[in-house]
C-alpha positions, 0 to 999 in steps of 0.5 A: 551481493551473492550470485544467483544459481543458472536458470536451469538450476533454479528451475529446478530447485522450485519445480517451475519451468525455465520460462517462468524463473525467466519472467520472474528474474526479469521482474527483479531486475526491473526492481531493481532487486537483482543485476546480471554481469555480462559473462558471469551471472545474475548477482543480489543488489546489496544497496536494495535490500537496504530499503524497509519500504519500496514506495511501489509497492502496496503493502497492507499498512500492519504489514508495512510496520511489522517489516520495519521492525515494530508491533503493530495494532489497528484502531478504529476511529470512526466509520459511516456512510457520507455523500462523496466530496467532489474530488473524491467522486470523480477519482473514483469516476462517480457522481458527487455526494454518491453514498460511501463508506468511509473508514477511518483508522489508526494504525500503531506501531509499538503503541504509538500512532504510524500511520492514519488512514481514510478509506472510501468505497462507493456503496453501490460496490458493497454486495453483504450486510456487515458488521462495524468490528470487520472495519477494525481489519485491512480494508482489502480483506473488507473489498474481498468479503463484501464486495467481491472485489481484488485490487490489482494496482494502485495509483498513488500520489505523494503530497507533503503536508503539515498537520492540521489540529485534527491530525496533530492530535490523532497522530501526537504531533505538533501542528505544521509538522510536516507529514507524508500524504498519499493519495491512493485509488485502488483499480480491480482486475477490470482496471475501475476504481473500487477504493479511495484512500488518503493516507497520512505518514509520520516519517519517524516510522516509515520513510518510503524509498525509491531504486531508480534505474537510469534509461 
């Protein structure tokens, strides 16, 4: 609820240019983070700093649950190189039964599974020979190191599911109890599709939010 120092003032304090806390002053207040009061300043959004997890912003899954106040761990459940599915090929804009990686893991959060997650990316994207321990760590450091490749926005959809047998016992539910699934295509500087992922949430530990603003 505070208000924030002048444009000038914060210039300074950061030793960047004027234009730049401008820029990134207007990004907050596009977020929602922030809100300016006619003749009296740029004043904190008290409400929005509520939210643990913003649903428009993509964090890595271990970060996302130390923010939301947890110990977080990741565990491997199976990784290899299978012919694209049809649905999957053509959000990476690939031809079906194409060779990829597929990656499978749980992510933990005080010892007790958060989040499950499937990771695809086309073969033909990995430059290095690797070891199967690197696929135990986010998959953004794995597009860095052996592709070559830096995400620079993600397109997700949200899909409410039940868990099946498969994700009953790997995320210690019940069967049909309802899950949040994303379905996310990671896009390079380029703006191509380098990473496919589906994601699976127990609400318990992540409830994502959304600030919207009126137009």
């Amino acid at each position: 609820g505070g208000r924030l120092p002048s444009e000038p003032e914060l210039a300074a304090q950061f030793g960047g240019s004027r234009g730049t806390v401008r820029e990134a002053l207007t990004m907050l207040e596009r977020e929602g983070i922030i809100f300016r009061r006619h003749g009296s300043g740029t004043y904190v959004n008290k409400y929005a700093l509520r939210i643990q997890a913003r649903i428009e912003t993509a964090l890595e899954f271990s970060e996302l649950l130390r923010q939301a106040g947890f110990d977080s761990r990741i565990r491997l459940v199976k990784a290899g190189v299978e012919p694209l599915p049809s649905d999957i090929a053509a959000q990476l804009d690939i031809d079906a039964q194409s060779p990829a990686l597929f990656v499978s893991k749980l992510f933990l959060a005080d010892e007790q599974p958060a989040i499950y997650c499937i990771d695809v990316i086309p073969e033909s994207l990995i430059q290095a020979p690797y070891e199967e321990d690197e696929l135990r760590y986010p998959i953004f450091d794995f597009l860095k190191q052996r592709c070559g490749e830096s995400v620079g926005n993600v397109w997700a959809e949200i899909i409410p599911e039940g868990a099946d047998n498969e994700l009953a016992a790997l995320l210690d539910v019940e069967p049909c109890e309802p899950l949040i699934r994303l379905e996310e295509v990671s896009f390079n500087e380029l703006n191509l599709p380098v990473l496919f992922s589906r994601v699976y949430y127990k609400d318990e530990f992540i409830r994502f939010s959304v600030l919207r603003k009126k137009v």
